[in-house]
N, C-alpha and C positions, 0 to 999 in steps of 0.2 A: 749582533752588536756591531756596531759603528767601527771602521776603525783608521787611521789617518789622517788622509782630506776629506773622508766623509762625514770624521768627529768634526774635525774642525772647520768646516763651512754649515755645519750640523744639519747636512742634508738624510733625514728619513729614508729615502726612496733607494736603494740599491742602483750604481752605477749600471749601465747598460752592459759594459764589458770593461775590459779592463785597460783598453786604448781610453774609454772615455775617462779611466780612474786616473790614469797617465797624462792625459791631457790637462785634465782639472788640477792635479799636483804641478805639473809643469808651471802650467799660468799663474797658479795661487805662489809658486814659490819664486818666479820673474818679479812677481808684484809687489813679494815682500822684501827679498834682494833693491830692489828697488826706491823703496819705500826706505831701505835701514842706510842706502848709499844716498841718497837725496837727505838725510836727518846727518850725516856725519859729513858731506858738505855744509852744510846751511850756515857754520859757523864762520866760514871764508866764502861765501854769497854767491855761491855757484849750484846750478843746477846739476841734476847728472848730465843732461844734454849738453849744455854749456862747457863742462869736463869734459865730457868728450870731443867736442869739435876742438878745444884748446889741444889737447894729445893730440890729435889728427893735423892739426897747423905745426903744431911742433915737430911730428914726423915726415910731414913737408918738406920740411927746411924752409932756407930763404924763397925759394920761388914762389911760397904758395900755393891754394889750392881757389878755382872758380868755387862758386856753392854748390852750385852741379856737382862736381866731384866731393867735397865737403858732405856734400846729403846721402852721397853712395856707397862712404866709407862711414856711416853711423851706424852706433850700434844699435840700438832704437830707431825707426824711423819718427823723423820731423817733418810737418810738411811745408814749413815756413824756414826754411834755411836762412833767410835772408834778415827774415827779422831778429833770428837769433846770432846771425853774427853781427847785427845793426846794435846787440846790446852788450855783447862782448868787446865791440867802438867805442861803444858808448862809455865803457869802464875803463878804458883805454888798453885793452887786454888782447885787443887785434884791430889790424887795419887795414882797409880796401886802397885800394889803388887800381884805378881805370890804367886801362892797355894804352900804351903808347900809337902801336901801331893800327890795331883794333880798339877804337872806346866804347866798344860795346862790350867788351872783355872785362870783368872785372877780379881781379886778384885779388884775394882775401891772406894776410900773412900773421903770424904770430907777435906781438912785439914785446919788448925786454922784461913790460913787467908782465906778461900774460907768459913769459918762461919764469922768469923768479916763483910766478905762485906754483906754477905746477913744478919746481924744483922745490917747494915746500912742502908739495902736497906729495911727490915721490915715497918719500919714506914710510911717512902716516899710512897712504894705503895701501901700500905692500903690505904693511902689518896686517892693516886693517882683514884684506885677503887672506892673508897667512889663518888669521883669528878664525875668519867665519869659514874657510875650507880647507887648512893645512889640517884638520886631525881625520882627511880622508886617509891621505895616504897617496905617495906618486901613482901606484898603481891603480886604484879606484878613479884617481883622477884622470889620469891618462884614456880608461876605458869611457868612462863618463864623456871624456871630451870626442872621444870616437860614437860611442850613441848620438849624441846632439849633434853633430856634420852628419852622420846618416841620418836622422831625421830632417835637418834641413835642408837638404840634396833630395828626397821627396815632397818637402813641399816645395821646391824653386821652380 
């Protein structure tokens, strides 16, 4: 009998081993994390990527960050930095600014209303977090988060 993500991808065939049963849950459950964090954005018009680079300008500060760096602190990788903070401009929710002394430099920063929204959004998603993982437990979670840096420290 099936049971997990083998029910519910409703694959027949018997996992290979249990790294592959691992793997396949991994991905299937990023995807739907994912997928439930991009549907409880939608209603203030942000993408998950989009949130994320706003937290990342905001943890910036005032200096800003180039997209280079911008792209290297994501949690997802993007591979159009440029366009996506060209639409966070566009919202008025961040702004570029060419280097004074370098203008090839371009500094991408937060602005007042792209901190208001993510000061609105502060609260909602801590809940939100709280909801779909506070009934692990510190403990689980703590270990869980030590699994996931060992496995990403193998694949780097």
């Amino acid at each position: 009998m099936a049971r997990g993500i083998q029910r519910e991808i409703k694959q027949t065939k018997p996992f290979t081993g249990l790294e592959d049963e691992l793997f396949s849950a991994l991905l299937r459950t990023a995807d739907h994390l994912e997928a439930q964090v991009a549907a409880f954005l939608k209603p203030y018009d942000l993408s998950p990527t989009q949130y994320n680079a706003l937290r990342i300008l905001r943890g910036a500060g005032p200096a800003g960050l180039a997209c280079k760096e911008i792209g290297a602190r994501m949690l997802t990788h993007d591979p159009d930095i440029t366009r996506l903070v060209g639409r966070l401009e566009k919202r008025g929710l961040a702004e570029r600014q060419r280097g004074l002394k370098d203008r090839r430099v371009i500094t991408t920063r937060v602005t007042a209303a792209g901190l208001e929204l993510l000061k609105r959004l502060d609260g909602p998603v801590a809940e939100y977090q709280r909801k779909l993982l506070g009934n692990l437990g510190d403990n689980r979670i703590h270990s869980f988060l030590r699994v996931l840096e060992t496995v990403r420290k193998r694949s780097a």
